[in-house]
C-alpha positions in Angstrom: 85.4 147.9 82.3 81.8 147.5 81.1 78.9 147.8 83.7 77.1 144.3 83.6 73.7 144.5 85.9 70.7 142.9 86.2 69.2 145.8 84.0 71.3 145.0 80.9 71.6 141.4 80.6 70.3 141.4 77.0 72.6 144.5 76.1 75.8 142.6 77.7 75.0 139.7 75.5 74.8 141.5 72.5 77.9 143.1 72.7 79.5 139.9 73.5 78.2 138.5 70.6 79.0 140.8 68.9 83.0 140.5 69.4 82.9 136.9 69.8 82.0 136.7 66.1 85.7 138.2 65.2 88.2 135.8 66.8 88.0 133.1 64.5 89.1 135.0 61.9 91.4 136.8 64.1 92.7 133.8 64.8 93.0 132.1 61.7 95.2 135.3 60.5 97.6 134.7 63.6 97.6 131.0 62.5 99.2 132.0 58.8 100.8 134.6 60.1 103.0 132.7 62.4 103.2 128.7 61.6 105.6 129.5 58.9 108.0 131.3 60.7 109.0 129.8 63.9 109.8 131.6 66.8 114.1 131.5 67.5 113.4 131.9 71.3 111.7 132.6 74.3 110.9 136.3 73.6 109.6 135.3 70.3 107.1 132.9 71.1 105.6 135.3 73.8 105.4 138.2 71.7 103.9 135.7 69.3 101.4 134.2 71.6 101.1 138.4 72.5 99.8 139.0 69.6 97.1 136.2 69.2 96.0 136.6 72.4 94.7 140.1 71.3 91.8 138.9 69.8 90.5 137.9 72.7 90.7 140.7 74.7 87.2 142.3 74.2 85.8 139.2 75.1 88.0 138.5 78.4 86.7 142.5 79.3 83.4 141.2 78.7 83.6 138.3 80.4 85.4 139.6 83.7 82.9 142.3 84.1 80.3 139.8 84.8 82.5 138.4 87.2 83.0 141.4 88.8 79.2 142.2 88.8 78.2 139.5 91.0 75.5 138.7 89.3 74.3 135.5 88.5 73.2 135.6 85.0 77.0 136.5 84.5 79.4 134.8 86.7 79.2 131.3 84.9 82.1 131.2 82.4 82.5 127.8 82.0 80.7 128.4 78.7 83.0 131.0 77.7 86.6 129.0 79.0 84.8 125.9 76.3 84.6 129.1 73.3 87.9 129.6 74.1 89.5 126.1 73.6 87.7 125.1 70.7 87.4 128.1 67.8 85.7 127.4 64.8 87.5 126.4 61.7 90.8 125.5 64.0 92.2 122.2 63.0 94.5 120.9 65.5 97.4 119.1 63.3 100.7 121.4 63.1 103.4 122.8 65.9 102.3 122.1 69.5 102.6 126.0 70.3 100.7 126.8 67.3 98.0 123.8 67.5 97.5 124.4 71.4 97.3 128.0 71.5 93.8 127.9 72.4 94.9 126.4 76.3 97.7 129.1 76.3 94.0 131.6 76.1 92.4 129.9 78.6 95.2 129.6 81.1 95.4 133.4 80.8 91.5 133.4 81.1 91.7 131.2 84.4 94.2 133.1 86.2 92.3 136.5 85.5 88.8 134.6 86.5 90.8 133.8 89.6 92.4 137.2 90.4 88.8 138.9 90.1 86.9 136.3 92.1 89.7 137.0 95.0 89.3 140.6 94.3 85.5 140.4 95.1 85.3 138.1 97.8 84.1 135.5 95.6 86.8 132.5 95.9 83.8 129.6 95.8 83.2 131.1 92.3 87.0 130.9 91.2 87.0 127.1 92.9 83.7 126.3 91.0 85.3 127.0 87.3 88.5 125.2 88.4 86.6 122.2 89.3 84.7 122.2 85.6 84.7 119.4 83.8 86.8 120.3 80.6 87.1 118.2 77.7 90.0 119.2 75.5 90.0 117.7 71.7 93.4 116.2 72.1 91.7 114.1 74.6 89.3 111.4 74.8 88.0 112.1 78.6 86.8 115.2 80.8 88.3 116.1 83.8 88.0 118.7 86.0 90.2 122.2 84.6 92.7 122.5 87.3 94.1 118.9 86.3 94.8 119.9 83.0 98.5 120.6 82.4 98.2 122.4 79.2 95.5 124.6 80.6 97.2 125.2 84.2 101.0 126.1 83.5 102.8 123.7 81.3 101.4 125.9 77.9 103.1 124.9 74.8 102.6 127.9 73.1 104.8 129.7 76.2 107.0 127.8 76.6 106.1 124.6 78.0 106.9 125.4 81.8 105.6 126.5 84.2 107.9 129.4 84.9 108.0 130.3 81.6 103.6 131.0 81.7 104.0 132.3 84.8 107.0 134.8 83.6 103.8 135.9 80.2 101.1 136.1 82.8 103.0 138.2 85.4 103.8 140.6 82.5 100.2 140.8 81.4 99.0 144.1 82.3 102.2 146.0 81.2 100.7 144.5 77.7 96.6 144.7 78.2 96.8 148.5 79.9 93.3 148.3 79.9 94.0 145.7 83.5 95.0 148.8 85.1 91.0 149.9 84.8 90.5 146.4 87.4 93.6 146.4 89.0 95.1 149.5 90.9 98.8 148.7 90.4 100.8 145.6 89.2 101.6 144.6 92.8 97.7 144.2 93.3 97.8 142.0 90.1 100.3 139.6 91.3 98.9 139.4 95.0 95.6 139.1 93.5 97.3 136.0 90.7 99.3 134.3 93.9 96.2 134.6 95.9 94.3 132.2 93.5 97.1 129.6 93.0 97.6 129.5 97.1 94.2 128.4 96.5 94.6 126.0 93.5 97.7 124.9 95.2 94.9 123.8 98.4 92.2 122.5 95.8 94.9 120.0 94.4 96.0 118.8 97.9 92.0 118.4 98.7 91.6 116.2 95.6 94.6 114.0 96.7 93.3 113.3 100.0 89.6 112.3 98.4 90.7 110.7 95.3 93.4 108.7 96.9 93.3 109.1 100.3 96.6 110.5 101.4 99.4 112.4 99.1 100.7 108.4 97.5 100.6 111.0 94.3 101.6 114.3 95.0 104.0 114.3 92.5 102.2 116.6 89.5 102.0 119.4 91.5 100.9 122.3 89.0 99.8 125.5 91.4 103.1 126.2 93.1 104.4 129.5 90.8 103.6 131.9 93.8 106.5 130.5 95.6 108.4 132.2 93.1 107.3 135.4 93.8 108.7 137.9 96.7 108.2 137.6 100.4 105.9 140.7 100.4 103.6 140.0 97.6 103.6 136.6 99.0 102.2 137.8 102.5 99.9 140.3 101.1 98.7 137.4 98.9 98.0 135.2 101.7 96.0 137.8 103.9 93.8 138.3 101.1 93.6 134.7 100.6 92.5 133.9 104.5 89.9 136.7 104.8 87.7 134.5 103.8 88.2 131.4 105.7 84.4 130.0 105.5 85.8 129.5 101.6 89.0 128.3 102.2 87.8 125.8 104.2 84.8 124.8 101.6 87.9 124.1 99.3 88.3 120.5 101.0 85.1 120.1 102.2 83.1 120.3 99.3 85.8 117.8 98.0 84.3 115.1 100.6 87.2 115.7 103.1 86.3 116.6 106.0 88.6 119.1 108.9 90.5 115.9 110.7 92.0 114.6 107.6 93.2 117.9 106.9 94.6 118.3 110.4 96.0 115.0 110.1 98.0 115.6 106.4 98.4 119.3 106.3 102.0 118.8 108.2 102.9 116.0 105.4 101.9 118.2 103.0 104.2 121.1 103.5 106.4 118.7 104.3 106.1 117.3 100.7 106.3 120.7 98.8 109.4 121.8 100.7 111.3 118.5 99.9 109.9 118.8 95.8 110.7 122.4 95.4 114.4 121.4 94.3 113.2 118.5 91.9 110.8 121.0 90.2 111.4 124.4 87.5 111.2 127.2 90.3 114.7 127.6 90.6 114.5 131.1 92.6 112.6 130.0 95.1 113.4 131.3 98.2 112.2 131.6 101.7 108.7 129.8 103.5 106.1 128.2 102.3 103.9 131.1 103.0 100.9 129.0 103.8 102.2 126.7 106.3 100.1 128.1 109.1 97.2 127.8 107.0 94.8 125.8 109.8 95.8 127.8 112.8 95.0 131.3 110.8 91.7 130.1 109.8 90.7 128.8 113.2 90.6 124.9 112.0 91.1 122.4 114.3 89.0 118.6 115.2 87.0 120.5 117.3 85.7 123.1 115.1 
């Protein structure tokens, strides 16, 4: 990856200038490339959203070795996730996985953002960029980016499910090979990945207790593709997760909830997740909600 310190600032942002100025044309290439010929199946829409995708990847390097750096001038993306879902000259009439392919970008972008900020201790930064107001231009009002569907799972352009972007994101880095220079093996990837939707998964049941004051509607759950995944990665996800409980618990907090009302609904909310996961798309779940001993592993209880 690229070195981004507070010595280079002006060099870092020269270079990314320098390839941001490609994708639209990039793009607009993949755009007549593809909208005639629609893809037949599965495998051909995500070699198809493959392949588009690839103009981005200089700039999601870029952009993930300011993360990485820690340093300030750097680790604000939200810029960046807004470049990516509005490109110049894109006009959004057409197919759905042709006009929304920039959200199938910036779902990719998110999860990576997420699996970095986990990587290097930085979870408050992954939270902050979920909680970014995002204004898409199929919609008329901003809300925060983990609430957006099309952003979080459900990506037209991979399917439209959630196990289906899941499926194209846990097969990234066998794609990008230049991940392997951030992650050490695949099983780090997807640790790192399940790590930051555990989190998600807690930022959404935050937001239902200060939005609506219980779980009335805990019904568009969006963050729950790590239950998919094995019991192992799951576990190893979770340690990495709860090593840094101050964070974990600033997930609710700094939503306004405060450590009783989580004490009081955490038991309804595992509750609620086990009794949706046959109503919902992951259809090989199998085994524990990994994080049901969330509070007693990070030392939470109405006295602390």
């Amino acid at each position: 990856m690229l070195e981004a310190d507070v010595t280079d600032i002006v060099l870092w942002r020269k270079i990314a200038r320098h390839y941001k100025a490609s994708i639209g044309e990039s793009l607009i290439q993949w755009r007549e490339k593809h909208e005639p010929n629609q893809p037949q199946n599965m495998e051909e829409m995500h070699e198809a959203a493959l392949e588009g995708s690839a103009a981005y990847q200089a700039m999601v390097c870029i952009a993930l070795s300011g993360v990485e750096s820690g340093n300030r001038e750097f680790t604000d993306q939200t810029a960046f996730l807004h470049e990516i879902l509005n490109p110049r000259k894109w006009y959004r009439t057409g197919y759905n996985h042709i006009v929304y392919f920039p959200e199938a970008v910036a779902f990719l972008y998110q999860a990576l953002h997420g699996a970095i900020c986990i990587q290097t201790k930085q979870l408050s930064l992954a939270m902050r960029l979920a909680r970014s107001r995002i204004s898409l231009p199929s919609e008329s009002v901003a809300r925060a980016l983990f609430k957006h569907p099309r952003i979080m799972g459900r990506i037209d352009s991979l399917g439209g499910k959630s196990e289906h972007a899941w499926a194209f994101l846990q097969g990234l880095p066998e794609k990008w090979r230049w991940l392997e220079t951030i992650f050490d093996t695949i099983d780090e990837y997807r640790e790192l990945i399940s790590a930051y939707y555990m989190a998600l998964s807690i930022l959404e049941f935050a937001d239902l207790l200060a939005t609506d004051g219980g779980l009335q509607r805990a019904d568009r759950l969006m963050s729950l593709c790590w239950l998919t995944e094995g019991a192992d990665t799951k576990r190893r996800a979770y340690s990495l997760l709860i090593s840094d409980p101050e964070n974990v618990k600033a997930i609710w907090r700094e939503a306004g909830v405060d450590d009783e009302r989580v004490v009081e609904f955490w038991p309804m909310w595992i509750e609620h997740i086990g009794s949706r996961l046959p109503t919902l798309e992951y259809v090989t779940f199998g085994g524990d909600i990994t994080y049901r001993t969330l509070l007693d592993d990070i030392s939470l209880s109405t006295a602390s």
